[in-house]
C-alpha positions as CSV (number, residue, x, y, z in Angstrom):
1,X,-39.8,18.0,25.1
2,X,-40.8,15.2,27.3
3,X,-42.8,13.7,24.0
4,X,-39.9,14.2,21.7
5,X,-38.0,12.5,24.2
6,X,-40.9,9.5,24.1
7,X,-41.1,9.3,20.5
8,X,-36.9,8.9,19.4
9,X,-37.0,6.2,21.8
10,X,-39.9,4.2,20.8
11,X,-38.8,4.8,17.3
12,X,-35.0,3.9,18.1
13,X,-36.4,0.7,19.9
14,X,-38.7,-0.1,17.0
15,X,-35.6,-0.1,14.4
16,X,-33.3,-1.6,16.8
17,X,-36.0,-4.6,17.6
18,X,-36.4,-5.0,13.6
19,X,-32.4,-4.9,13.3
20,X,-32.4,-7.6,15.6
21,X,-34.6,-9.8,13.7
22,X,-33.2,-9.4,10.7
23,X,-29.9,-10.5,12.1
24,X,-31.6,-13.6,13.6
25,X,-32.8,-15.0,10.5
26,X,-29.6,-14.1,8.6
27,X,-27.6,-16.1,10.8
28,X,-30.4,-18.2,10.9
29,X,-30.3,-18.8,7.2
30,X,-26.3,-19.5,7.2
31,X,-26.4,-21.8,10.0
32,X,-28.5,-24.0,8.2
33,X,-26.7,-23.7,5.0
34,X,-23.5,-24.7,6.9
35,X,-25.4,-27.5,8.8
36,X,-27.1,-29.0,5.9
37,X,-24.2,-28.3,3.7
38,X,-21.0,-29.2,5.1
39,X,-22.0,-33.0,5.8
40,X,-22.8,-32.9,1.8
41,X,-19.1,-31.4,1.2
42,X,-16.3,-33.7,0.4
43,X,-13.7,-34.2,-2.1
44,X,-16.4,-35.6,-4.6
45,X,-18.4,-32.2,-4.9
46,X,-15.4,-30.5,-6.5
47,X,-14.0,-33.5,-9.0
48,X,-16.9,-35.4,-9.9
49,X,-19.8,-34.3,-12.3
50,X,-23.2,-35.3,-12.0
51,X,-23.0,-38.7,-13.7
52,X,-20.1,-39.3,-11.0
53,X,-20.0,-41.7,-8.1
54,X,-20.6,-40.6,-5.7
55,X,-22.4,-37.2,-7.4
56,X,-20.6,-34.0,-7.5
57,X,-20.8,-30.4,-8.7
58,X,-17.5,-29.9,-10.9
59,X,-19.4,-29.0,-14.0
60,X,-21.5,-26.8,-12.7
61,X,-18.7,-25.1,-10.6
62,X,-17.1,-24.8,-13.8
63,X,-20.0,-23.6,-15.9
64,X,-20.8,-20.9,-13.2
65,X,-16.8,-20.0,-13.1
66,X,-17.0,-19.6,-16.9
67,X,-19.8,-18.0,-18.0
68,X,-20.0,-15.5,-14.9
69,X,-16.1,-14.7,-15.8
70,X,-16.4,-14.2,-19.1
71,X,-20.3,-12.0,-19.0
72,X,-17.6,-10.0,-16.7
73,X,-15.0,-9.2,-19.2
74,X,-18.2,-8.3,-21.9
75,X,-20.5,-6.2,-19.4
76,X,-17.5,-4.1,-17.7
77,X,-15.9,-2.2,-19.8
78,X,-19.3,-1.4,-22.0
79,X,-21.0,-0.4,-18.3
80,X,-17.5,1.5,-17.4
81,X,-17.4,3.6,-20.5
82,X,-20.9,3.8,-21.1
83,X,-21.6,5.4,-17.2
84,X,-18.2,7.5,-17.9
85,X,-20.0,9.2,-20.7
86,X,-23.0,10.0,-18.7
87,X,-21.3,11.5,-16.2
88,X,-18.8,13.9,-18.4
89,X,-20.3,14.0,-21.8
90,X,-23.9,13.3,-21.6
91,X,-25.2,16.2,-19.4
92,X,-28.4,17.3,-21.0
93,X,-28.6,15.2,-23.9
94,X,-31.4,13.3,-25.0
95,X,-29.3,10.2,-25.8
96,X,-28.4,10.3,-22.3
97,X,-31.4,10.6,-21.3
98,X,-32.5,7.6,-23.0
99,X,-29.2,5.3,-21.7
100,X,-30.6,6.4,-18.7
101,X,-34.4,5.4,-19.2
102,X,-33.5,1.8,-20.9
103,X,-30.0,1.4,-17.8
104,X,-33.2,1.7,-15.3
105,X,-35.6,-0.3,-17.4
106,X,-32.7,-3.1,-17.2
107,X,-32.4,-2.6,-13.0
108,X,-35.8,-3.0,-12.3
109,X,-36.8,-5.7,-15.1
110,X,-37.3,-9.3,-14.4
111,X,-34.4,-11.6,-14.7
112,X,-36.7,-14.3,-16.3
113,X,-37.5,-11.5,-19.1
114,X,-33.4,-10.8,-20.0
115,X,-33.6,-15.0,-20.3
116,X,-36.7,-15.1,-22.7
117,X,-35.0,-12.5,-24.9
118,X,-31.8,-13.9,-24.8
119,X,-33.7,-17.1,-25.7
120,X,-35.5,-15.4,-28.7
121,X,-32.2,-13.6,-29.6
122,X,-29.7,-16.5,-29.6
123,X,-31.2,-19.7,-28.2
124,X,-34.0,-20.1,-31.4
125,X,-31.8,-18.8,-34.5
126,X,-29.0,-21.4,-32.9
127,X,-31.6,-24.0,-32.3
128,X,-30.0,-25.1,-29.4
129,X,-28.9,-24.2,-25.8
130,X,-25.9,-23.0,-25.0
131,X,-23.0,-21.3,-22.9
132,X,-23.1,-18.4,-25.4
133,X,-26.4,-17.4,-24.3
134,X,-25.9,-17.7,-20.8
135,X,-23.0,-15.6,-20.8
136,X,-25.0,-13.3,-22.7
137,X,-28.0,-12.8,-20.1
138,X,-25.4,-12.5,-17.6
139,X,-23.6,-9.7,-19.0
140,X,-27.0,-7.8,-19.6
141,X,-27.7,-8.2,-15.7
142,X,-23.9,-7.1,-15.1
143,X,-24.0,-4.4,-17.5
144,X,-27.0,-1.8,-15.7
145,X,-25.6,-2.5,-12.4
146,X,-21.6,-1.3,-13.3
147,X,-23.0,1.7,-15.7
148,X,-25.1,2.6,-13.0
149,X,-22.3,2.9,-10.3
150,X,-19.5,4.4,-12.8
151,X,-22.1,7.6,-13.2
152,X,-22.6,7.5,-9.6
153,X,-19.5,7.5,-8.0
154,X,-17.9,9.7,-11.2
155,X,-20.5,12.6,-10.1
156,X,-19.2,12.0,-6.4
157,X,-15.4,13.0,-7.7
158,X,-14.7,17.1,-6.9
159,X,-15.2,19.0,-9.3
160,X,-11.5,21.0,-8.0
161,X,-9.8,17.4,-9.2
162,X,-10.7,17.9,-13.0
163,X,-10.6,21.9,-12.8
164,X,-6.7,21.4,-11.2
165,X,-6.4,18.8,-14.1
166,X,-7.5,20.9,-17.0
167,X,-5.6,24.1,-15.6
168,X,-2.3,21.8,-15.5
169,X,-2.8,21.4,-19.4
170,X,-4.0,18.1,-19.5
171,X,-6.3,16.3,-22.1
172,X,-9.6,15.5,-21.6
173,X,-9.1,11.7,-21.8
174,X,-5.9,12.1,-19.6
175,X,-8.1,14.1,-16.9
176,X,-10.7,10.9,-17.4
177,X,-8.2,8.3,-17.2
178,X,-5.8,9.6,-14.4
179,X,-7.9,11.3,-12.1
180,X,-11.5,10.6,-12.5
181,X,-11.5,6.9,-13.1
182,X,-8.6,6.7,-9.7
183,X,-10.6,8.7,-8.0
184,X,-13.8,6.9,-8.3
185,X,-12.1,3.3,-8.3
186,X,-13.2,1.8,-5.4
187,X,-16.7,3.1,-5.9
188,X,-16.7,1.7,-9.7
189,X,-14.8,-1.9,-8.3
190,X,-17.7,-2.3,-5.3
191,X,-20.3,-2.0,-7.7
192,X,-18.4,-4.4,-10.2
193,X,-18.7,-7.1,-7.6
194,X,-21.8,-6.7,-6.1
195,X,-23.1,-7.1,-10.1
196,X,-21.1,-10.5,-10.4
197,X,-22.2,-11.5,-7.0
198,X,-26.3,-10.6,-8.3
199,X,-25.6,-12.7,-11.7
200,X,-23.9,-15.6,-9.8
201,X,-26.9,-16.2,-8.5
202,X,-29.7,-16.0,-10.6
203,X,-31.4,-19.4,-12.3
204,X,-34.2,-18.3,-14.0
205,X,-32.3,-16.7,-17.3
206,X,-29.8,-19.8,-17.4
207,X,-32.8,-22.1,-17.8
208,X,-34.0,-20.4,-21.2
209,X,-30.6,-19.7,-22.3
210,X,-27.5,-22.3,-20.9
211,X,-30.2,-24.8,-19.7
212,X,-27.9,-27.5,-17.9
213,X,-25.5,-29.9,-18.4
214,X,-25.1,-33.6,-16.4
215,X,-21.4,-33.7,-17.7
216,X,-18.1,-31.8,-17.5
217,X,-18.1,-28.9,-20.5
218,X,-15.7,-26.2,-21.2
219,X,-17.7,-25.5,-24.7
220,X,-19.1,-22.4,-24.8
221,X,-21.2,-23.8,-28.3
222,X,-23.2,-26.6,-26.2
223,X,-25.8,-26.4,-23.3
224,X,-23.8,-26.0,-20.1
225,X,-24.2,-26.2,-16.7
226,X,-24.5,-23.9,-13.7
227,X,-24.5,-24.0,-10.0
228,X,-27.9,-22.4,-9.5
229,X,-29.1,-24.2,-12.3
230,X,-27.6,-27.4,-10.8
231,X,-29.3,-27.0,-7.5
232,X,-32.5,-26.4,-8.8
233,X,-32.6,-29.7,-11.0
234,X,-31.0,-31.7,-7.6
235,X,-34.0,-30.5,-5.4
236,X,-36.3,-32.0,-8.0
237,X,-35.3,-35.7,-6.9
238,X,-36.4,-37.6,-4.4
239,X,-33.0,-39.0,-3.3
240,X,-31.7,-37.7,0.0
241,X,-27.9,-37.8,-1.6
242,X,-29.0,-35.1,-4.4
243,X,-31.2,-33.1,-1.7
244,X,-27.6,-33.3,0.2
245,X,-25.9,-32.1,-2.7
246,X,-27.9,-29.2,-3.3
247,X,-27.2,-27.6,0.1
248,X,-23.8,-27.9,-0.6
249,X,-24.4,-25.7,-3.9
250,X,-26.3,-23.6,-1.9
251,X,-23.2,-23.2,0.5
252,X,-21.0,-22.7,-2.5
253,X,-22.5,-20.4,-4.0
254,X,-23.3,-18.1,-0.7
255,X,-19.6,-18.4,0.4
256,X,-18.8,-17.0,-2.7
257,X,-21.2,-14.0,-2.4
258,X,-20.9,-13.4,1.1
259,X,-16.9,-13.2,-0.1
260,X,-17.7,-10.8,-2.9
261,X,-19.7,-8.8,-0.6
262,X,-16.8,-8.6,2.2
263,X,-14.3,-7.6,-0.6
264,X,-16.5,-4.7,-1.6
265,X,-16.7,-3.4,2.1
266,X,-12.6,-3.9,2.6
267,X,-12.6,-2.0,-1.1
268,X,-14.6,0.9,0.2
269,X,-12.8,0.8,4.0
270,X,-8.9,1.3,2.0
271,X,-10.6,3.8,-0.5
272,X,-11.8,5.9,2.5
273,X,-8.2,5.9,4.1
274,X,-6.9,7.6,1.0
């Protein structure tokens, strides 16, 4: 007993040391975001454009606003329906079986390979960059992760809900639409955002497939800019101002994913009070 005793301790003392240190060096991280960013934060970032004076990061703020936004709108519903049909009609099937094979190929695979295909797809036939194909890679990364969690938190739902459903005489698409998908809401809307808050911040497809922008764009048909993108190209240069201003992206854009990612818990927390 006495060894027992010996070993939960060292192990609990082991996780908790390694729990430690993984808080230090988050906080570490955001401290230095918010030191190095908020003396680069003014006005300026969020009305100029690149060729501004002084510099700022409207264009890309837009471009990332945009193209995220509207990958969204493309990837959900597909993701929604698609994971809906895995979980109630695709039991043993081999197409389901192969939605499942290619949704996991698309989780584990390389975001720089969804931007060279995307760039083979869409950026070559066009012959030239665009906002098109940005959205485009960002609604394949979107897509795996909301199919993924629609299955997942569909198969969670009690199997008494749709049984009570089908005995009150209601329609398949009714039992579906009214108590599966409420049911499994907050499960499908947490997984939603943590998929916006993964594309937000990716570079690597945006560089084959929106590539960048200096100025101000709302056209979808030209290249256009991004704040990842945006922050990669600053910390290329040599001047301390555009080294500045890329820690304000930075900040940017982790404010906005540690915002998504606090949504998601709040989602989950008012879900489990119901």
């Amino acid at each position: 007993m006495n060894r027992r005793l010996a070993t939960d301790k060292v192990v609990k003392g082991i996780s908790t040391t390694f729990a430690v240190i993984a808080l230090v060096l988050l906080f570490w991280i955001i401290w230095t975001l918010l030191y190095n960013g908020l003396s680069a934060m003014g006005l300026s970032t969020f009305t100029n454009d690149a060729f501004g004076r002084p510099q700022g990061l409207m264009n890309a703020i837009v471009g990332s606003l945009l193209q995220v936004g509207i990958a969204t709108v493309i990837a959900t519903p597909i993701g929604v329906l698609a994971g809906t049909y895995l979980a109630e009609q695709g039991k043993g099937s081999w197409i389901a079986e192969a939605i499942r094979f290619v949704n996991d190929v698309l989780l584990s695979a390389p975001s720089i390979l969804i931007g060279l295909f995307v760039y083979t797809l869409i950026v070559i036939p066009m012959g030239r960059f665009s906002g098109w194909a940005g959205v485009i890679a960002l609604a394949i990364i979107i897509l795996p992760v909301v199919l993924r969690a629609t299955e997942d938190m569909l198969r969670l739902v009690p199997t008494q809900l749709r049984e009570a459903a089908f005995a009150l005489g209601a329609s398949h698409w009714t039992v579906v639409s009214s108590v599966q998908w409420k049911a499994a809401r907050a499960g499908i809307l947490t997984g939603l955002l943590l998929a916006i808050a993964r594309a937000a911040g990716e570079t690597a497809p945006l560089l084959f497939t929106a590539f960048g922008n200096p100025q101000f764009t709302a056209n979808l048909n030209s290249p256009m800019a991004t704040l990842p993108v945006q922050i990669f190209n600053l910390t290329l240069s040599a001047d301390p101002s555009s080294i500045a201003l890329a820690w304000a992206g930075a900040l940017i854009i982790t404010l906005g994913v540690l915002a998504l990612n606090i949504t998601s818990r709040l989602i989950i927390a008012l879900g489990q009070r119901k």
